[in-house]
Z-matrix of the N, CA and C atoms (Angstrom, degrees):
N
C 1 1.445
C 2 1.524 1 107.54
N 3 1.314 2 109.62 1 119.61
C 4 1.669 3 116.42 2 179.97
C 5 2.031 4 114.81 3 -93.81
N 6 0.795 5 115.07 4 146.84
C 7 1.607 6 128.01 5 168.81
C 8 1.686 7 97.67 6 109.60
N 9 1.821 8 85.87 7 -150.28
C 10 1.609 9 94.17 8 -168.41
C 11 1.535 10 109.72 9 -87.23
N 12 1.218 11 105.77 10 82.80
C 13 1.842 12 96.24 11 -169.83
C 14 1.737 13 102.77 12 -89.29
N 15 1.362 14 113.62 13 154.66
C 16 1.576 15 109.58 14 177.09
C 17 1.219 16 103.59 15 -120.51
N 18 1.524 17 137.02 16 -7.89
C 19 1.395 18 103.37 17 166.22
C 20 1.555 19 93.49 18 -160.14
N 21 1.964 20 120.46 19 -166.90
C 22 1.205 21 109.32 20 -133.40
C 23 1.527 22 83.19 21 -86.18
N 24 1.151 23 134.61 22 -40.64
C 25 1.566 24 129.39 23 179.96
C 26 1.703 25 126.77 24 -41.32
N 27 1.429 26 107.70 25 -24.10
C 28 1.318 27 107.77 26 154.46
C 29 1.557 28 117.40 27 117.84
N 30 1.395 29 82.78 28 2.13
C 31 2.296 30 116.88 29 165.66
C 32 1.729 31 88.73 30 -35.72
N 33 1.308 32 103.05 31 144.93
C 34 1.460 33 115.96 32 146.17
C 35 1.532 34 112.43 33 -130.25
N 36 1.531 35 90.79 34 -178.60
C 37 1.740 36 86.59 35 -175.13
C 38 1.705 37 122.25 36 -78.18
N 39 1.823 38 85.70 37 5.48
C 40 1.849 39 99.67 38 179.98
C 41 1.824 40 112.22 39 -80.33
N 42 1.319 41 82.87 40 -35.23
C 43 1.810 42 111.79 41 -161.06
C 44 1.265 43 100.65 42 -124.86
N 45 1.532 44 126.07 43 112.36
C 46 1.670 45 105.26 44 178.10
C 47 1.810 46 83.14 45 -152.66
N 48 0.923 47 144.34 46 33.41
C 49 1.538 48 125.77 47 156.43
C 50 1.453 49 110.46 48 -90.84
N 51 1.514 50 93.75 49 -178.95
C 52 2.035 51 108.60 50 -157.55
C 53 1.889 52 89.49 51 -58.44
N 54 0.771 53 126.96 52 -39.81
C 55 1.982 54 124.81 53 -164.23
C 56 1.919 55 111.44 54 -89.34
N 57 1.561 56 98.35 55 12.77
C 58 1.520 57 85.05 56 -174.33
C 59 1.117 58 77.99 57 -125.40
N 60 2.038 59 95.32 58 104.73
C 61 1.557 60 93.56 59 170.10
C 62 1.773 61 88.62 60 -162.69
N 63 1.659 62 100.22 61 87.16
C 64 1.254 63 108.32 62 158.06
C 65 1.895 64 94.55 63 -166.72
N 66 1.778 65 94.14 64 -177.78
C 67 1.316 66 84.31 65 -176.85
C 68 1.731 67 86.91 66 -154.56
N 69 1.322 68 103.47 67 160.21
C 70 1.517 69 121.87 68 -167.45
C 71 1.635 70 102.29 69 -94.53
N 72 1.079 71 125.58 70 125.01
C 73 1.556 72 128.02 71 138.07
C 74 1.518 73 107.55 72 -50.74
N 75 1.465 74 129.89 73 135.15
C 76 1.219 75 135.20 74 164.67
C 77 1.788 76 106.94 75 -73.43
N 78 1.118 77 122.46 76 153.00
C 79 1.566 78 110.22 77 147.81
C 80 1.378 79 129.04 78 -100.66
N 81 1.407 80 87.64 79 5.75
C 82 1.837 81 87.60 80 -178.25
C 83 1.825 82 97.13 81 -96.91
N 84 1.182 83 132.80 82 -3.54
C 85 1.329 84 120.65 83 171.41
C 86 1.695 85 111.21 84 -148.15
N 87 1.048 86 87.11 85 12.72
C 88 2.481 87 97.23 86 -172.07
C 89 1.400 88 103.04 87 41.80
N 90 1.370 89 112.90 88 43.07
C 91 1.757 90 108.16 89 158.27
C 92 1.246 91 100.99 90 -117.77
N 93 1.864 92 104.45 91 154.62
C 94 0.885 93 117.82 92 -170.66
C 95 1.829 94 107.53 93 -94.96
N 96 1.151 95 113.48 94 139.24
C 97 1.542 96 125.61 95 -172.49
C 98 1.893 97 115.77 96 -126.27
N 99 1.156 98 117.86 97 121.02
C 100 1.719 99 109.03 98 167.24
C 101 0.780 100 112.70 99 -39.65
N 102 1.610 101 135.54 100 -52.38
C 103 1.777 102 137.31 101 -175.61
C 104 1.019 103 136.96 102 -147.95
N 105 1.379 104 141.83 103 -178.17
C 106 1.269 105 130.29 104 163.35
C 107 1.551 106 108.50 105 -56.56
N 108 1.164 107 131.09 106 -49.03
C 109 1.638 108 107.45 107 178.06
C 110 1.337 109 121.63 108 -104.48
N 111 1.198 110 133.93 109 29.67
C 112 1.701 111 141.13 110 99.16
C 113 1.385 112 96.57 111 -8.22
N 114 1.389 113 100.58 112 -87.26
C 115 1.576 114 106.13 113 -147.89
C 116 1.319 115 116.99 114 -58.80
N 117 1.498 116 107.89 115 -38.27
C 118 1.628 117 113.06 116 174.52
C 119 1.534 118 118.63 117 -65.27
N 120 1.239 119 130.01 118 -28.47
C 121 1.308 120 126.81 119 147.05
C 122 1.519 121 138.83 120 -80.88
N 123 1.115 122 101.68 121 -2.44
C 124 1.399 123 95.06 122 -172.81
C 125 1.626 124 93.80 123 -123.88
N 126 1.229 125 153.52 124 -45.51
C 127 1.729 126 161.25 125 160.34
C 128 1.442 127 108.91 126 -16.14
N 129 1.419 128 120.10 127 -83.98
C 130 1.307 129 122.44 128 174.65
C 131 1.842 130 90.86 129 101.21
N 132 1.181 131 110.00 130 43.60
C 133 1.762 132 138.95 131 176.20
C 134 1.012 133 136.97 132 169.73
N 135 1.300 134 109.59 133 139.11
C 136 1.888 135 101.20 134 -154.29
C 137 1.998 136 95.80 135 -77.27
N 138 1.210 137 96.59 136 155.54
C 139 1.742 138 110.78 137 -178.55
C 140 1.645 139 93.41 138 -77.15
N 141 1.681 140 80.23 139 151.87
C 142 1.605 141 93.68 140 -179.24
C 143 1.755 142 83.60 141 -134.20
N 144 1.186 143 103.63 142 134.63
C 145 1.777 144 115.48 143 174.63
C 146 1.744 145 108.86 144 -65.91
N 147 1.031 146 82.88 145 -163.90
C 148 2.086 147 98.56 146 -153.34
C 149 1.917 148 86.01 147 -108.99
N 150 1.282 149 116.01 148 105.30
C 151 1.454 150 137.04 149 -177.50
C 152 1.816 151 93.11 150 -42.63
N 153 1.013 152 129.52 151 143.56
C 154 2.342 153 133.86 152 168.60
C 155 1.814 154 82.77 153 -43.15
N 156 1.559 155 117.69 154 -50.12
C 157 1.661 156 108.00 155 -140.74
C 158 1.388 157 83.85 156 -71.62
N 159 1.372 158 133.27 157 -12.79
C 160 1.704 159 101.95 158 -170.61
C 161 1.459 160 117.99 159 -132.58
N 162 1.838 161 100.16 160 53.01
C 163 1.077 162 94.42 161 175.58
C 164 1.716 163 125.85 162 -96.37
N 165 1.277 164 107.54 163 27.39
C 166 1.614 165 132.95 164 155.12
C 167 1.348 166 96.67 165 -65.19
N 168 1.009 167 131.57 166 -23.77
C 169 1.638 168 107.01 167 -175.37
C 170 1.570 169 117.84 168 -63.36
N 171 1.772 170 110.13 169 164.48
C 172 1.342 171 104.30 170 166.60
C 173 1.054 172 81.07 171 -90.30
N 174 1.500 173 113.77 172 146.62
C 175 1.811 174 131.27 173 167.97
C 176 1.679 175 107.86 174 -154.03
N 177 1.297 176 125.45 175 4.19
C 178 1.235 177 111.25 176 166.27
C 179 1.574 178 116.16 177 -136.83
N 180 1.114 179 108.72 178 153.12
C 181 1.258 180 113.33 179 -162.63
C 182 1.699 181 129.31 180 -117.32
N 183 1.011 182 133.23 181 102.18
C 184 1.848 183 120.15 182 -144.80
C 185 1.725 184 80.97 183 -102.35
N 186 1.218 185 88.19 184 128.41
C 187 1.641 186 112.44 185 175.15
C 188 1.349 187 119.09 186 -96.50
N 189 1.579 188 112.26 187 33.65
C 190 1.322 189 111.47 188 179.61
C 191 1.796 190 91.64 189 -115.87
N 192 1.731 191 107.36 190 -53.86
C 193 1.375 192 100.41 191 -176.08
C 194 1.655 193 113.31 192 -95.69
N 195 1.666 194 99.02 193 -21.13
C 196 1.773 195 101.93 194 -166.10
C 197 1.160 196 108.10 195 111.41
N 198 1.444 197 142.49 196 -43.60
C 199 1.316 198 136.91 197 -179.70
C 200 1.799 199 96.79 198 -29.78
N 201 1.799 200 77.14 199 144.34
C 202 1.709 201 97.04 200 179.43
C 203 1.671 202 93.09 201 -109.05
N 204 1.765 203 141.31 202 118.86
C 205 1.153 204 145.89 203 173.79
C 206 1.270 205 104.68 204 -93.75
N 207 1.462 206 87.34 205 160.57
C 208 2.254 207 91.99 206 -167.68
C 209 1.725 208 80.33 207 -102.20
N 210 1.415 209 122.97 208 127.74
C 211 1.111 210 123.82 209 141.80
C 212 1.688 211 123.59 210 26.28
N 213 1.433 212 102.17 211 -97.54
C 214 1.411 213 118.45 212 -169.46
C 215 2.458 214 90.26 213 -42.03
N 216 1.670 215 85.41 214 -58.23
C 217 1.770 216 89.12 215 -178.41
C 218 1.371 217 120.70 216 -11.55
N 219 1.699 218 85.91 217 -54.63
C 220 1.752 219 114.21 218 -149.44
C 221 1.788 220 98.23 219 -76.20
N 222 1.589 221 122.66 220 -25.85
C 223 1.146 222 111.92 221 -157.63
C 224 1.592 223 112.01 222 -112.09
N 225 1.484 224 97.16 223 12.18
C 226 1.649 225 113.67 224 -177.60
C 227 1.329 226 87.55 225 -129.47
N 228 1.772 227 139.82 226 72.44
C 229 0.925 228 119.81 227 148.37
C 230 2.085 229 93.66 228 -167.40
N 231 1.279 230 108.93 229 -167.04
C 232 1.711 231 102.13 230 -174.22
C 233 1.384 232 96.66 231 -158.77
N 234 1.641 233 119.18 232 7.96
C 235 1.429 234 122.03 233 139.67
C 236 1.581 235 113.75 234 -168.69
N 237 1.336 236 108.60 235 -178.44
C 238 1.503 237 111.40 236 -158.74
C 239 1.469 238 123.52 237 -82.35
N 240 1.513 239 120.32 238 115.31
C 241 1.223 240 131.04 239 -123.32
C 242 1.707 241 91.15 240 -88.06
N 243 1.627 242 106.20 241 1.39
C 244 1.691 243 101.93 242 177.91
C 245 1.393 244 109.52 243 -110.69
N 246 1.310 245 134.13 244 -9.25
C 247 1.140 246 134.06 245 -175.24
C 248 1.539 247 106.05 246 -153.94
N 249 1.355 248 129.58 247 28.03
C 250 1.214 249 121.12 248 175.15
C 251 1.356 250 139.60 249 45.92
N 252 1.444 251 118.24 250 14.28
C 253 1.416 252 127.74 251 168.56
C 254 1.303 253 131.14 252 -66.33
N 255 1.054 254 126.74 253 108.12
C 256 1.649 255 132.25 254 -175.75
C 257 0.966 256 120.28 255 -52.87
N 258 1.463 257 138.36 256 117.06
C 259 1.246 258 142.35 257 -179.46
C 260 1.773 259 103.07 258 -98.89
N 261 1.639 260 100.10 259 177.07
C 262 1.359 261 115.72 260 -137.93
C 263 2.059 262 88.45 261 -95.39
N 264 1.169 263 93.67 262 110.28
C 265 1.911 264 73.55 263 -176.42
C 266 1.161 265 112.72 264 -61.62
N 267 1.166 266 142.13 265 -28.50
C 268 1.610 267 172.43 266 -108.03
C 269 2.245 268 83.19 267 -118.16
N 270 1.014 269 129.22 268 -23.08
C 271 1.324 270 130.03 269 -162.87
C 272 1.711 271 90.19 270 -96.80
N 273 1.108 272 153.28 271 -11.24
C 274 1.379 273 158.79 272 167.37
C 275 1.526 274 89.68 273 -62.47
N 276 1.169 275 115.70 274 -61.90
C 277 1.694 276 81.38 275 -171.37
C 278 1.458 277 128.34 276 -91.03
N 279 1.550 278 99.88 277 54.27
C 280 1.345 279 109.05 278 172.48
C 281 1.360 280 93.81 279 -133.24
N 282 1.029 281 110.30 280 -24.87
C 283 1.702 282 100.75 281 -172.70
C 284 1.802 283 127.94 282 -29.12
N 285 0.966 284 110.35 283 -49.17
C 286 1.542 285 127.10 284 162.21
C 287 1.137 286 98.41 285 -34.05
N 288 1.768 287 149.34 286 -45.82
C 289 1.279 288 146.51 287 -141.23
C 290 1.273 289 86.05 288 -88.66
N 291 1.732 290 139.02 289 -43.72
C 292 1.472 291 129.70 290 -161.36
C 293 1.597 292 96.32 291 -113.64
N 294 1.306 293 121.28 292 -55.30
C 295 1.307 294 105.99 293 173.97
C 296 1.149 295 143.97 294 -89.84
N 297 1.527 296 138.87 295 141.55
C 298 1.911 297 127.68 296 178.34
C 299 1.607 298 89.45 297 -62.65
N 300 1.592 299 87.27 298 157.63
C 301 1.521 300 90.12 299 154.90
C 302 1.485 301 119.61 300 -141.61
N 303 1.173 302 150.42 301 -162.87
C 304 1.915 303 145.41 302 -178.76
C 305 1.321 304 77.80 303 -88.86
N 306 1.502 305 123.91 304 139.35
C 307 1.624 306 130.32 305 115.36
C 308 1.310 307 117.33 306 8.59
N 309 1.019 308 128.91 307 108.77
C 310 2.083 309 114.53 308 141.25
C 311 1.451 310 110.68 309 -3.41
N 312 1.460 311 137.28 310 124.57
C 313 1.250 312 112.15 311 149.82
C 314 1.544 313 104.41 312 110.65
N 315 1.495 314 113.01 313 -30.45
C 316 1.029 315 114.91 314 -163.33
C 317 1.841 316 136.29 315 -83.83
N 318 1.634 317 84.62 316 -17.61
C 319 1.729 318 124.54 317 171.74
C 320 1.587 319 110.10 318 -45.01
């Protein structure tokens, strides 16, 4: 885990309440980061999001048990489907920052 993380679940000093407890694979370097500005300070390259075709990837990471979630997993659910940890709903409107998504309309 890269940036300013504060504890073992995967809190940074951006994100640190009881539900912020996962962490993003980048696709612009396959490291794993607490957040979008983790990465912008600590990378030394701007993030490039997770392409629609590859959201099979594992790219997120729940820092309660470790499970690695494939994308699509991670974005059809509101906690971690191996150990039941609640994630932060409040992280949807970042999603755009790591993942593409279809247009409005486009379904």
């Amino acid at each position: 885990m890269l940036g300013p993380v504060v504890d073992e679940q995967t809190r940074c000093i951006h994100y640190h309440t009881p539900l912020d407890v996962i962490a993003i694979k980048f696709a612009c370097c396959g490291e794993y980061y607490a957040c979008h500005l983790c990465h912008a300070e600590a990378a030394g390259h701007a993030a490039r999001a997770w392409p629609l075709g590859e959201q099979d990837a594992r790219a997120v990471l729940c820092g309660v048990c470790g499970a690695e979630l494939s994308i699509t997993e991670y974005l059809g659910v509101d906690s971690c489907p191996h150990c039941g940890a609640a994630f932060n709903p409040g992280c949807r409107l970042h999603s755009h920052l790591y993942f593409e998504s279809a247009p409005p309309g486009s379904a």
